[in-house]
VMD Tcl script that draws the C-alpha trace (Angstrom):
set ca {
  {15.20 18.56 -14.58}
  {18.59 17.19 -13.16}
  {21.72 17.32 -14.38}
  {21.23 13.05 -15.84}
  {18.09 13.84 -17.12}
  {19.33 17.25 -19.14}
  {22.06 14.23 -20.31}
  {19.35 11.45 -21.23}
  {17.33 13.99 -23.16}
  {20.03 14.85 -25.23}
  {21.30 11.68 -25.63}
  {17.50 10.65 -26.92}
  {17.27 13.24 -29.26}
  {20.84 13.03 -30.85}
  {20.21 8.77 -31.12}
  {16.87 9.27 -32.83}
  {18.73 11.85 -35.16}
  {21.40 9.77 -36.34}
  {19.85 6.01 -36.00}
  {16.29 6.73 -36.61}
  {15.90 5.88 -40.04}
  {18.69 3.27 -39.85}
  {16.07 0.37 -40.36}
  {15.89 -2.90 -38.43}
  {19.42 -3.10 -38.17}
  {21.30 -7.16 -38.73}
  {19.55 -10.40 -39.02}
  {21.55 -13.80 -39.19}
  {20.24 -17.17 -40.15}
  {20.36 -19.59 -37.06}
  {18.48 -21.97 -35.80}
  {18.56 -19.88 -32.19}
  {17.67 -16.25 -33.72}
  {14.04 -15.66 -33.78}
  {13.15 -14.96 -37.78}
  {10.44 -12.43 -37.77}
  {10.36 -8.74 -36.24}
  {9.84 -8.30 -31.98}
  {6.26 -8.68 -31.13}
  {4.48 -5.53 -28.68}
  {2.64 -7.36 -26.17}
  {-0.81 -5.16 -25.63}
  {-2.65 -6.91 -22.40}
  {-2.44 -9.74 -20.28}
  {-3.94 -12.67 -22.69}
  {-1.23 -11.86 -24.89}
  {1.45 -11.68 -21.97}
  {0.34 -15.41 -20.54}
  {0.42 -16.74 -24.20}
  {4.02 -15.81 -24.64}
  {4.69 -16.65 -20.59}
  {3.39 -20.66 -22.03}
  {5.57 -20.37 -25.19}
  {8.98 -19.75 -22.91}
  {7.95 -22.61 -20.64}
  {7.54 -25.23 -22.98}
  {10.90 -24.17 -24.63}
  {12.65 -23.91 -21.48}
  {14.77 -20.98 -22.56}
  {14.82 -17.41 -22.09}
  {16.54 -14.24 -22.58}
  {15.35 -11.68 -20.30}
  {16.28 -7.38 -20.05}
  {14.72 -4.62 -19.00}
  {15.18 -0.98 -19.96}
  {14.99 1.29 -16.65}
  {15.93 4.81 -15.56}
  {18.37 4.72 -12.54}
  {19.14 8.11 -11.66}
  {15.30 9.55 -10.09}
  {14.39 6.54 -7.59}
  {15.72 4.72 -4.96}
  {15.39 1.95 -6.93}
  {14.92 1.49 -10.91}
  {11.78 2.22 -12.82}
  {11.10 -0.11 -15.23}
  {10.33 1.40 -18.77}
  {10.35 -1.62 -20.87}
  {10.46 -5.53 -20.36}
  {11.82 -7.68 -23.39}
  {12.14 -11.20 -23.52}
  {12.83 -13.84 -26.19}
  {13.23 -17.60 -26.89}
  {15.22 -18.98 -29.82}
  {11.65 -18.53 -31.63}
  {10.44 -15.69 -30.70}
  {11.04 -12.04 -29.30}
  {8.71 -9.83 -27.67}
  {8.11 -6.49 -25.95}
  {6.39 -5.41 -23.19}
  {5.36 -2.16 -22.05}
  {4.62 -1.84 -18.28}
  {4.49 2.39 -17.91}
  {1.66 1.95 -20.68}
  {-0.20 -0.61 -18.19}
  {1.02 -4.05 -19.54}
  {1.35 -6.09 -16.38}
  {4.92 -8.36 -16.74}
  {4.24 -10.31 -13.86}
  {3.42 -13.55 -15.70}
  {6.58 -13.27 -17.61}
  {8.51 -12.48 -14.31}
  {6.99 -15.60 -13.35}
  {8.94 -17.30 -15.71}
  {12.21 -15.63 -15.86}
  {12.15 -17.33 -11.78}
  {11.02 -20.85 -12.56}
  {13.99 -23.12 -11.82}
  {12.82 -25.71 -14.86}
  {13.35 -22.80 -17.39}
  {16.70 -20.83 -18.20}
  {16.64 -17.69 -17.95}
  {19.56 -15.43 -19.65}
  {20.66 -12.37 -18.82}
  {23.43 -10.00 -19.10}
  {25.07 -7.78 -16.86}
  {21.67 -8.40 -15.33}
  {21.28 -7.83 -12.04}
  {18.65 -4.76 -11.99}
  {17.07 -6.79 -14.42}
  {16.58 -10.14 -12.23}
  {16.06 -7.40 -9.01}
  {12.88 -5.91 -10.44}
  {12.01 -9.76 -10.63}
  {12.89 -10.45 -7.01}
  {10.99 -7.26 -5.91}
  {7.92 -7.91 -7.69}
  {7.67 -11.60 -6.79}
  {8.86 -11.36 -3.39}
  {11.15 -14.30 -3.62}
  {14.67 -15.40 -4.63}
  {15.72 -16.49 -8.09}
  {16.83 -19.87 -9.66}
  {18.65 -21.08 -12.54}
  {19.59 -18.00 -14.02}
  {22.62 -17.65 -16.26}
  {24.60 -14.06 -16.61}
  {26.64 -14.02 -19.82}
  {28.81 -11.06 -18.73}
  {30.12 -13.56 -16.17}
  {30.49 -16.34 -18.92}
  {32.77 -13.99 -21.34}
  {34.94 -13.09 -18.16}
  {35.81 -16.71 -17.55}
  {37.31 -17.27 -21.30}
  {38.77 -14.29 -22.27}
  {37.07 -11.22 -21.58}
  {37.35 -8.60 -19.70}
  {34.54 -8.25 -16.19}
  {33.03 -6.69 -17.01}
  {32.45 -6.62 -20.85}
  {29.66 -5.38 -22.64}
  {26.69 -7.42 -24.61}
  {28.00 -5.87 -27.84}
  {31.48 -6.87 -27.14}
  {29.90 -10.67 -26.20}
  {28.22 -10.58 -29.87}
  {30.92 -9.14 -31.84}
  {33.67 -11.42 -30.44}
  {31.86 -14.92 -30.18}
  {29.21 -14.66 -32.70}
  {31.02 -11.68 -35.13}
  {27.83 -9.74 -34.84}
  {28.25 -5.83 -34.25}
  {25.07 -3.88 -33.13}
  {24.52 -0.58 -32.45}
  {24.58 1.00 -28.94}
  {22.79 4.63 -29.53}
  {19.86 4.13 -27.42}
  {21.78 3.04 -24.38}
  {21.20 5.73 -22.28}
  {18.05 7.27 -24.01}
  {14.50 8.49 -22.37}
  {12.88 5.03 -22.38}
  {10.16 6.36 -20.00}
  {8.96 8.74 -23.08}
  {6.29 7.59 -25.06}
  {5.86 6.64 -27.65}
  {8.61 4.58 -27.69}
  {10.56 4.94 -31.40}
  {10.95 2.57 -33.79}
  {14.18 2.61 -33.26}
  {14.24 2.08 -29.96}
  {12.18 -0.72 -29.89}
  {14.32 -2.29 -32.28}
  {17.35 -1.55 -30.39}
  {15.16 -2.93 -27.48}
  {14.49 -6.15 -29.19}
  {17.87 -6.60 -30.14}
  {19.18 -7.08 -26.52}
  {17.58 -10.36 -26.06}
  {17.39 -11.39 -29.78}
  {21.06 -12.94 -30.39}
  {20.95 -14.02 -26.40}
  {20.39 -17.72 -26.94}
  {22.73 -17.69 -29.50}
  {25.54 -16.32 -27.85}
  {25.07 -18.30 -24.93}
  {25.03 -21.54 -27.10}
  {28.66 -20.27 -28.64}
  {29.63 -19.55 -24.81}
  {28.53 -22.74 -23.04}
  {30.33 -24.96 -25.81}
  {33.63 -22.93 -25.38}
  {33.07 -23.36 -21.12}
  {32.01 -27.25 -21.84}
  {35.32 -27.68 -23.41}
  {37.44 -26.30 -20.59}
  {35.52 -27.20 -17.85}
  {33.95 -24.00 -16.13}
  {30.21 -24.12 -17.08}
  {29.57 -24.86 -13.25}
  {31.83 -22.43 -12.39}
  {29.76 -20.12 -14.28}
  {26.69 -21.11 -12.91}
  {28.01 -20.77 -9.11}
  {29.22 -17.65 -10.05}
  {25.46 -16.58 -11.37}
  {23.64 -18.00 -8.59}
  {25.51 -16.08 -6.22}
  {25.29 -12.55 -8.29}
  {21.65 -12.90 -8.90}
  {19.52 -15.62 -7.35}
  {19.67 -14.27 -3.67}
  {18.71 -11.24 -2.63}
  {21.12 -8.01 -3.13}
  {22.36 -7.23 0.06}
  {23.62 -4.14 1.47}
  {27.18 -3.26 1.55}
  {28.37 -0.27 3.29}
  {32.07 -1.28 3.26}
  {31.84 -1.19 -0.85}
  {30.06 2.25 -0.99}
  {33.08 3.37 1.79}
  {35.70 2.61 -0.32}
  {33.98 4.35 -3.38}
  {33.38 7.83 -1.30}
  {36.93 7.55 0.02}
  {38.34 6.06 -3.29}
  {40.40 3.66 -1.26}
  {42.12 6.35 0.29}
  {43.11 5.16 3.76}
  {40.80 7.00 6.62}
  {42.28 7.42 10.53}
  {39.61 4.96 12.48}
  {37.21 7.72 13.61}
  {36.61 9.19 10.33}
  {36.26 5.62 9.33}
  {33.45 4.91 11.76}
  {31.68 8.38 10.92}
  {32.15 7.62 7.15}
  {30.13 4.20 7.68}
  {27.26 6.18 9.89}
  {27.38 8.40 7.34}
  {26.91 5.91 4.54}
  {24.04 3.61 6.65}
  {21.90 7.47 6.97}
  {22.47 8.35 3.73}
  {20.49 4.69 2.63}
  {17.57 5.87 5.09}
  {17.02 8.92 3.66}
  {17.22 7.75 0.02}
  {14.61 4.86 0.77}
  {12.47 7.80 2.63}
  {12.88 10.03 -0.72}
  {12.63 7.41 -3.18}
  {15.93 8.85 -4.63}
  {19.21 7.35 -5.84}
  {21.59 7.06 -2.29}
  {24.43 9.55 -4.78}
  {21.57 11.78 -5.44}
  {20.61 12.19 -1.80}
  {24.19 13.06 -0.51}
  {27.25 12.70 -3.58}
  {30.16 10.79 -2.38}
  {32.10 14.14 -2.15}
  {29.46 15.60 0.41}
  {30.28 12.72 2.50}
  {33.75 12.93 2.83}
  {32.91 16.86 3.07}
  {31.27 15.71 6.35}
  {34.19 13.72 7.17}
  {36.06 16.37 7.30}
  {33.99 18.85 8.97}
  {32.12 16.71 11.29}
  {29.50 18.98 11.81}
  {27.75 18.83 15.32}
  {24.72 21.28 14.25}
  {22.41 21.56 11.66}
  {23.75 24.78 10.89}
  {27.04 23.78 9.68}
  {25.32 20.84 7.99}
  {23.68 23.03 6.04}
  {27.44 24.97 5.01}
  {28.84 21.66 4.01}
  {29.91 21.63 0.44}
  {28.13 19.71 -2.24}
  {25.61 18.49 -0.12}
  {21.99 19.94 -2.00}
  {20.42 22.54 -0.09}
  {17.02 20.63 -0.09}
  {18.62 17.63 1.94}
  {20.38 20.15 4.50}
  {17.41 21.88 5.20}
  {15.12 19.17 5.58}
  {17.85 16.71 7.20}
  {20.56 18.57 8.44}
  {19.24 17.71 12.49}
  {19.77 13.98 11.65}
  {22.89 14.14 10.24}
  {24.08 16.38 12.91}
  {23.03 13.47 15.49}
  {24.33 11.02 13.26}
  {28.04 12.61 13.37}
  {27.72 13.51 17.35}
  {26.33 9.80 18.01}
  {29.23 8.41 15.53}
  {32.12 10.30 18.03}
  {30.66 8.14 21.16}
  {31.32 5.18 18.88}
  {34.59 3.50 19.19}
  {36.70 3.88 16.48}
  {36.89 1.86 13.62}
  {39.96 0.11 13.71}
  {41.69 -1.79 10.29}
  {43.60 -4.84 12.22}
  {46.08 -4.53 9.41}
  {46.36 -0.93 8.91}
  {49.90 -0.44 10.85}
  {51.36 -3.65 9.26}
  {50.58 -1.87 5.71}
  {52.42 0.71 6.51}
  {55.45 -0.72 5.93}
  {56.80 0.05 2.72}
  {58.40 -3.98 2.24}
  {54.98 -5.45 3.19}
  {53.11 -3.21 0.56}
  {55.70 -4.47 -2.28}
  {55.45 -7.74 -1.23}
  {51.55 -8.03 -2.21}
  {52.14 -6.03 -5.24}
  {54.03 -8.33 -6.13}
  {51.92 -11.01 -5.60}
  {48.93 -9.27 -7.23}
  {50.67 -8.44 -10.65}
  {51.57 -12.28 -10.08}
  {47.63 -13.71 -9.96}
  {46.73 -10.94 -12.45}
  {49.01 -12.47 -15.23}
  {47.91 -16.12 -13.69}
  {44.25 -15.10 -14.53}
  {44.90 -13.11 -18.14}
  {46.90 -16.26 -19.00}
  {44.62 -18.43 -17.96}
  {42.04 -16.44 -19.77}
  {39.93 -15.56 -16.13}
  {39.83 -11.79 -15.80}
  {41.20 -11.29 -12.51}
  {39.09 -8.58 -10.77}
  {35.99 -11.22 -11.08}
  {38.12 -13.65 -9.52}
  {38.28 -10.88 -6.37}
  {38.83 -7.51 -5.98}
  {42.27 -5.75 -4.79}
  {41.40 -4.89 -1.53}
  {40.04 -8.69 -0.77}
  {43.31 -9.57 -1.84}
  {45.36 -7.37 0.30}
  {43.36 -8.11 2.87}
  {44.26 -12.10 2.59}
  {47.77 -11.11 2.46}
  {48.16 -8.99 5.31}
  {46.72 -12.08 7.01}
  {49.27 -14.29 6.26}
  {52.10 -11.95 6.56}
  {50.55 -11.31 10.02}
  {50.52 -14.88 10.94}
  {53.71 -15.22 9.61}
  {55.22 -12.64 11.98}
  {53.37 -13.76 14.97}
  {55.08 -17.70 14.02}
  {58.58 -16.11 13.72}
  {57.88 -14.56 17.47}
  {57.09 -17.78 18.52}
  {53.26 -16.89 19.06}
  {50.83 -19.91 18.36}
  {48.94 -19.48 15.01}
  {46.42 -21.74 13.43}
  {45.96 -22.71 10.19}
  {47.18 -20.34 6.86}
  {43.59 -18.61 5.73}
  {42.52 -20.18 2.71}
  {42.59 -17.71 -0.59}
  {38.49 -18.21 -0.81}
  {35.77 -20.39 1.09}
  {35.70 -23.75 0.66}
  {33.67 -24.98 -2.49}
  {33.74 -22.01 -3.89}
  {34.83 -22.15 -7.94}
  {38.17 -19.56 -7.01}
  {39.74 -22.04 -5.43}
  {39.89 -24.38 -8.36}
  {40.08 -21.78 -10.91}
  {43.51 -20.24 -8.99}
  {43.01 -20.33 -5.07}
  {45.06 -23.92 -4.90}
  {47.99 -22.35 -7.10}
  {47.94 -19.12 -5.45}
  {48.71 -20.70 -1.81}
  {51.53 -23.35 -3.44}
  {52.89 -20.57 -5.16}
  {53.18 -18.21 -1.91}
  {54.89 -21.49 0.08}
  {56.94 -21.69 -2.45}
  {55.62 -24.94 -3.74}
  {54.34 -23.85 -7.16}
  {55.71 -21.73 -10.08}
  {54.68 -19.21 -12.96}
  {55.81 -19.83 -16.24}
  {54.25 -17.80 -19.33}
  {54.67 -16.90 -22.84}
  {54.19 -14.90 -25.32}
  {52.14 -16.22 -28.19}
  {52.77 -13.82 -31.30}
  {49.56 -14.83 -33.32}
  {47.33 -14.66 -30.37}
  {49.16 -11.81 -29.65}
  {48.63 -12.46 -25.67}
  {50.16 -14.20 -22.72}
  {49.91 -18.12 -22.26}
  {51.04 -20.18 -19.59}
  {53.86 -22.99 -20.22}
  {52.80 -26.62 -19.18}
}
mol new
graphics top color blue
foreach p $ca { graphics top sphere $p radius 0.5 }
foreach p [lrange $ca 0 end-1] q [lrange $ca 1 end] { graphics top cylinder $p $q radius 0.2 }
display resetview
């Protein structure tokens, strides 16, 4: 038993111990919150039946309960689903196929709701084979009106709907059965108040004109297919430490092997080889499977049974030429790195102000990385050198240009301002008109 699963044991058994017996937990009265108790769907009539129902309403709210932490990719303990009439369970480790309401949850006529839900629309993509349409993540719809990205579906309920529910199962054994009442409650309630909440969200995004934003913003999270990105699991290894361009090129080899193996294993990638053990490699850049094998925190299993290939990978990574950062010597200087500070802590109280939390809008590094450009250009123009055009903030069409991508480039040529206030019963920042 590993270390997460000593964790989710005692999690499950301290949950059931204090919320066991708590009963079924809140109901409200609304014409969007199913009035009678979840439903356990038992075999495939009873799974198309309620696959029909959500069709003809158009509408639903779709999770899944998984364990992360013992597969390369999530196992799916529980599927629940819900329309503004009904909610339902379904049970797929105790043979309950949810394929016909996966079916559903990726037909572009209905709406599908999720939140924070991209596992949960990924199982769909990998069991159908195809991408996703017309779903709508309400952790991306709270972060465009106030909340932090990303914010939690009990924060969502308590601050748009004032409903609190309670979070002890969150990280309990849902792959032991039988399931508990109170899980299954606590199951049920994740998709229960969804339609509601999203009917409070979409009115308060109608009214300042960023439901489409929202929507852009969910297609491009969840409808496609999840791709790949080395450069993000770099940066968490190195914890955006910069890294001289050879140990930047072994760190990505590193990172592309560590996938392989972990697909091969059917393990979690951080399982296979921990961020630290990386950067442990980094370091040591061992050449032989021997001092593979004397690397710290890398598990003996994977040294022993892979410590050749990562030895080739770091020898073939030093005939590689080095991975160079274009603007790594320009953010060395001390003036340039205060400049985009300053320009950050700018767009950050643009976006709180504004009500957008700013690391959905993009992340730091992106940021720096647009800056560096344009201080770069800017350099080359005072030399003399011919430059093209300024980059743009973000890609044409895209909703960050509207929501602050025009104001950011007027405001760094000078051509815009940023004026805020204080407002003392919101008790938060506003802009002034």
């Amino acid at each position: 038993m590993n270390h997460r699963r000593r964790q989710r044991a005692r999690h499950h058994e301290s949950a059931e111990r204090e919320h066991g017996q708590e009963g079924h937990g809140p109901r409200i009265d609304h014409p969007l919150v199913p009035k009678g108790e979840h439903e356990v769907l038992r075999g495939a009539a009873e799974v198309e039946a309620f696959a029909a129902h959500a069709r003809a309403v158009g509408l639903l709210a779709f999770d899944t309960e998984f364990i992360g932490e013992e597969s390369f990719r999530p196992r799916i303990c529980l599927v629940q689903v819900a329309t503004p009439e009904r909610v339902a369970l379904i049970d797929p480790l105790e043979g309950v196929d949810p394929r016909p309401i996966y079916e559903v949850a990726a037909d572009p006529a209905v709406t599908t709701l999720v939140h924070a839900g991209e596992q949960d629309i990924g199982a769909v993509r990998d069991a159908l084979g195809r991408s996703i349409e017309n779903v709508v993540d309400t952790q991306i719809a709270v972060s465009m009106i106030g909340l932090p990205w990303p914010s939690s579906l009990g924060t969502t309920l308590e601050t748009f709907v004032g409903l609190r529910l309670g979070k002890a199962h969150t990280f309990t054994e849902w792959d032991r059965r039988p399931l508990t009442a109170s899980q299954l409650h606590y199951a049920a309630d994740d998709v229960r108040y969804l339609p509601m909440a999203w009917d409070a969200v979409r009115r308060q995004l109608e009214s300042c004109g960023r439901l489409q934003w929202v929507l852009q913003e969910s297609a491009a999270q969840l409808a496609g297919e999840s791709e790949f990105d080395p450069e993000r699991q770099m940066r968490r290894a190195s914890r955006g430490e910069p890294l001289r361009p050879a140990a930047t090129t072994l760190l990505r080899e590193l990172v592309l092997l560590r996938r392989e193996l972990a697909r091969e294993m059917d393990q979690p990638q951080r399982v296979v080889i921990p961020d630290n053990a990386l950067m442990e490699l980094v370091r040591r850049k061992p050449e032989r499977a021997s001092e593979v094998r004397e690397v710290r925190f890398l598990p003996s299993p994977v040294g022993g049974q892979h410590g050749d290939r990562i030895a080739e990978c770091v020898r073939h990574a030093r005939e590689l030429p080095p991975t160079r950062d274009e603007h790594a010597k320009l953010l060395e200087d001390a003036t340039v790195r205060a400049r985009i500070d300053a320009l950050w802590l700018a767009l950050q109280a643009r976006c709180i102000a504004d009500q957008m939390a700013p690391n959905l809008l993009c992340s730091r590094s992106e940021f720096t990385d647009w800056c560096a450009t344009r201080i770069a250009r800017e350099r080359r123009q005072q030399r003399g050198d011919s430059v093209g055009e300024a980059p743009s903030a973000f890609p044409a069409g895209d909703w960050r240009m509207q929501a602050a991508g025009d104001w950011l480039q007027s405001f760094v040529e000078g051509n815009a301002e940023l004026r805020l206030r204080w407002d003392p019963q919101l008790g938060a920042i506003r802009p002034v008109s």
